[in-house]
MARVEX-996393 format. One record per atom (N, C-alpha, C, O, CB): x, y, z; residue in one letter. Coordinates in steps of 0.2 Angstrom, whole numbers, padded with zeros to 4 digits, always signed. Glycine has a CB too. Example, Ala and Ser with C-alpha at 12.3 -4.5 7.8 and 13.67 -1.06 7.14 Angstrom:
! MARVEX-996393
+0066-0028+0039a +0062-0022+0039a +0066-0016+0039a +0071-0017+0042a +0057-0022+0045a +0064-0011+0035s +0068-0005+0036s +0064+0000+0039s +0067+0006+0040s +0070-0003+0029s 
***
This chain:
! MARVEX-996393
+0900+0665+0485x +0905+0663+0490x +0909+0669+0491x +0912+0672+0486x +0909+0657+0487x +0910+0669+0498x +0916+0676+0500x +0921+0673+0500x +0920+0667+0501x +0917+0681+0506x +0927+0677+0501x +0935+0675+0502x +0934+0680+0508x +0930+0685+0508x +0942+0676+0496x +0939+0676+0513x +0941+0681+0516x +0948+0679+0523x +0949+0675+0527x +0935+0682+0518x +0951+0684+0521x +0959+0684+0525x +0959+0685+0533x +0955+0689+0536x +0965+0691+0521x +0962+0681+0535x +0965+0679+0541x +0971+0684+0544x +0971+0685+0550x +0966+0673+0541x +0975+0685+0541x +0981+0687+0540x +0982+0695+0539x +0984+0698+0534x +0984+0683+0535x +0980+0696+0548x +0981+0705+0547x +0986+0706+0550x +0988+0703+0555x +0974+0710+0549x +0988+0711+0548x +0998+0713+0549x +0997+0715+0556x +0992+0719+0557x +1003+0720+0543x +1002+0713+0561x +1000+0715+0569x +1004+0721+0569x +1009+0722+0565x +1002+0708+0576x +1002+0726+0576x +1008+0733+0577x +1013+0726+0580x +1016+0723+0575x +1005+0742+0586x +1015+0723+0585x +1021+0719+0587x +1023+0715+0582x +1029+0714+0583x +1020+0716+0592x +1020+0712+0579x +1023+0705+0572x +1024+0700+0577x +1021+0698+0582x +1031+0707+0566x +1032+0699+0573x +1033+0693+0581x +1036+0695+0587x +1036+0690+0591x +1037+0688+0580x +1037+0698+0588x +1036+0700+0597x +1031+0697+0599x +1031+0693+0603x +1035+0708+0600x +1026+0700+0596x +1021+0695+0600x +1019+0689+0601x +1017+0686+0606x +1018+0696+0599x +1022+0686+0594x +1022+0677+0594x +1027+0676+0600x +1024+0672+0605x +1026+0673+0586x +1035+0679+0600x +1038+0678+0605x +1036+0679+0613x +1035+0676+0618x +1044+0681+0604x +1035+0683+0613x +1031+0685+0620x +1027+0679+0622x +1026+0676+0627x +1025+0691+0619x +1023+0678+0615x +1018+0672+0620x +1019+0666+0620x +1016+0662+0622x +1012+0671+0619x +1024+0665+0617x +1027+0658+0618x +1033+0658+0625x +1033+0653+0629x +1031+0657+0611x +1036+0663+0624x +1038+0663+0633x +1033+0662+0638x +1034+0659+0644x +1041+0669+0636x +1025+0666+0636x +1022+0664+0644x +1019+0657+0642x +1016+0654+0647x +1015+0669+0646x +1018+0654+0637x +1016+0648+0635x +1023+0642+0640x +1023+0638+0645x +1017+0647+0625x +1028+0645+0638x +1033+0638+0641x +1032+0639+0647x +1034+0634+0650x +1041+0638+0639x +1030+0645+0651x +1032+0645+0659x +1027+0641+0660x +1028+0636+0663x +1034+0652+0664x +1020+0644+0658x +1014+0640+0661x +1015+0633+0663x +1016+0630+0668x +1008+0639+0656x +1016+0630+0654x +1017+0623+0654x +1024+0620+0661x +1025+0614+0663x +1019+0621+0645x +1026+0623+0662x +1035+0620+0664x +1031+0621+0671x +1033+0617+0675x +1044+0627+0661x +1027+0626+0674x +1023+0625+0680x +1018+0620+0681x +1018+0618+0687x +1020+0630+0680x +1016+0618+0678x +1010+0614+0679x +1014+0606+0680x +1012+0602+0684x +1004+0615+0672x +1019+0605+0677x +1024+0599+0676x +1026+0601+0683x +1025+0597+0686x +1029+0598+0669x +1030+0605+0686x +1034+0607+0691x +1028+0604+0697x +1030+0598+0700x +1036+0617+0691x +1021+0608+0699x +1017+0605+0703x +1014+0599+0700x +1009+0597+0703x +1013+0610+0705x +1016+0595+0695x +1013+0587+0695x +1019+0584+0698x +1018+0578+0701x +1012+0583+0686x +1024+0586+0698x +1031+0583+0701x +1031+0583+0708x +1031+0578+0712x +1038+0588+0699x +1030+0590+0711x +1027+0589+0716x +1023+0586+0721x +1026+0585+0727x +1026+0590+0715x +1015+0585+0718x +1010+0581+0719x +1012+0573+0721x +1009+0570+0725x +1007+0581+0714x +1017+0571+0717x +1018+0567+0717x +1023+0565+0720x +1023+0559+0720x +1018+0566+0713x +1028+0568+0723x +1034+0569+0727x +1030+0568+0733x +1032+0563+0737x +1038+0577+0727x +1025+0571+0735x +1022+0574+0742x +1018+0565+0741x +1021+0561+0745x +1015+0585+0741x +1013+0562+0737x +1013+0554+0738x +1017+0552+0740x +1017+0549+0745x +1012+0550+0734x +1021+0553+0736x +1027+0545+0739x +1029+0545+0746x +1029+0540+0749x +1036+0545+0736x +1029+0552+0748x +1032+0553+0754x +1027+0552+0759x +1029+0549+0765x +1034+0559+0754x +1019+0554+0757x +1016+0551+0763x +1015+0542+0763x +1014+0538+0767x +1008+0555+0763x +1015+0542+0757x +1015+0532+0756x +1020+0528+0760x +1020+0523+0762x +1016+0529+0748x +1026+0534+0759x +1033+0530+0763x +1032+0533+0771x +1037+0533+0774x +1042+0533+0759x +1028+0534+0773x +1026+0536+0782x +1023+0531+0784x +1024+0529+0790x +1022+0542+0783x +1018+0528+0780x +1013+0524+0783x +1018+0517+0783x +1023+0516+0781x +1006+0523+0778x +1012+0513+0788x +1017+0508+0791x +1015+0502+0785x +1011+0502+0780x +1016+0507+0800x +1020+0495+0787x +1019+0491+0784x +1012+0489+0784x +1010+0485+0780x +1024+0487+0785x +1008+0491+0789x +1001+0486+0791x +0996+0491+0786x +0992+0489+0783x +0997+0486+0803x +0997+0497+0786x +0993+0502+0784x +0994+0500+0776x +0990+0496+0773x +0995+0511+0786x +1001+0502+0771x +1002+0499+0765x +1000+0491+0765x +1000+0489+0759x +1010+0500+0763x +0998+0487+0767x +0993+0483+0766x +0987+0482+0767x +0983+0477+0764x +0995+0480+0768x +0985+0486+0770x +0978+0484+0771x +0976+0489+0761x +0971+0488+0757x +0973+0489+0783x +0979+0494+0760x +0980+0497+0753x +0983+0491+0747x +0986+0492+0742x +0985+0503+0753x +0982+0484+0750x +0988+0479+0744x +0992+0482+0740x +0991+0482+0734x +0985+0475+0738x +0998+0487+0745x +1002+0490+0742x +1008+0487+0749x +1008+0487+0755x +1000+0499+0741x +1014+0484+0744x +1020+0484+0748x +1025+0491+0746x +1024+0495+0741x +1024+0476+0746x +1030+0491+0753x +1036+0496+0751x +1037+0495+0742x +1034+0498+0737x +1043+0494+0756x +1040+0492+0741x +1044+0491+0736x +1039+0494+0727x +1041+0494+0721x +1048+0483+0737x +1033+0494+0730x +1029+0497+0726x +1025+0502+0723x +1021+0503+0719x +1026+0494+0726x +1028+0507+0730x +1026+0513+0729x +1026+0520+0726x +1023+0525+0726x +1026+0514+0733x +1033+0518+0721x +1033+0522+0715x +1030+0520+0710x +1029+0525+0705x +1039+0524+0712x +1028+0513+0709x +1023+0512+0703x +1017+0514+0705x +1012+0517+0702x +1022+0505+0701x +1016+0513+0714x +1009+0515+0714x +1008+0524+0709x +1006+0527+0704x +1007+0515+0724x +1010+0525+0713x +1011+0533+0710x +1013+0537+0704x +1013+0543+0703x +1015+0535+0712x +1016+0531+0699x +1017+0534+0694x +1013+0528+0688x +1015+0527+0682x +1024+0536+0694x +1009+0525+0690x +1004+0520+0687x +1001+0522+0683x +0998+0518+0680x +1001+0517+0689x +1000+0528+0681x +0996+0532+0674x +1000+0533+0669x +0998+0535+0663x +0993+0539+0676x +1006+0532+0671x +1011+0534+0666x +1016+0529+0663x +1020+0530+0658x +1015+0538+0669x +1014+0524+0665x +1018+0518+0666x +1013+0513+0658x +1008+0510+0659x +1017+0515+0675x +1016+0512+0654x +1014+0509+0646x +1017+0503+0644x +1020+0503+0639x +1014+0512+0640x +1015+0497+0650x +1018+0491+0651x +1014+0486+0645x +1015+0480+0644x +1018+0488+0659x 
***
């Protein structure tokens, strides 16, 4: 059986941990930014359509932020 180490001393140390944890948070803080979005941009076409169109979708006004946020929703 070999041993064997993981833990080889970096030229940056943690610079580098920090570094990439700044590009880690922006990614992530992006990707939430355009789901916000996405979902901004629904409501808004759902709140255009008319009352005849949100029904023929068995969707009233007063239900179109659940429609839209129904994946998220742990009733």
């Amino acid at each position: 059986m070999s041993v064997s180490t993981t833990n080889i001393p970096s030229f940056f140390g943690g610079f580098g941990a920090a570094i990439s944890a700044v590009f880690t948070y922006l990614i992530e803080n992006g990707s939430m930014a355009q789901a916000a979005e996405a979902r901004s941009r629904q409501i808004s076409e759902l709140e255009a359509k008319t009352d005849e169109e949100l029904a023929e979708m068995n969707l009233r006004r007063d239900q179109i932020v659940h429609y839209v946020f129904r994946d998220m929703m742990h009733i």
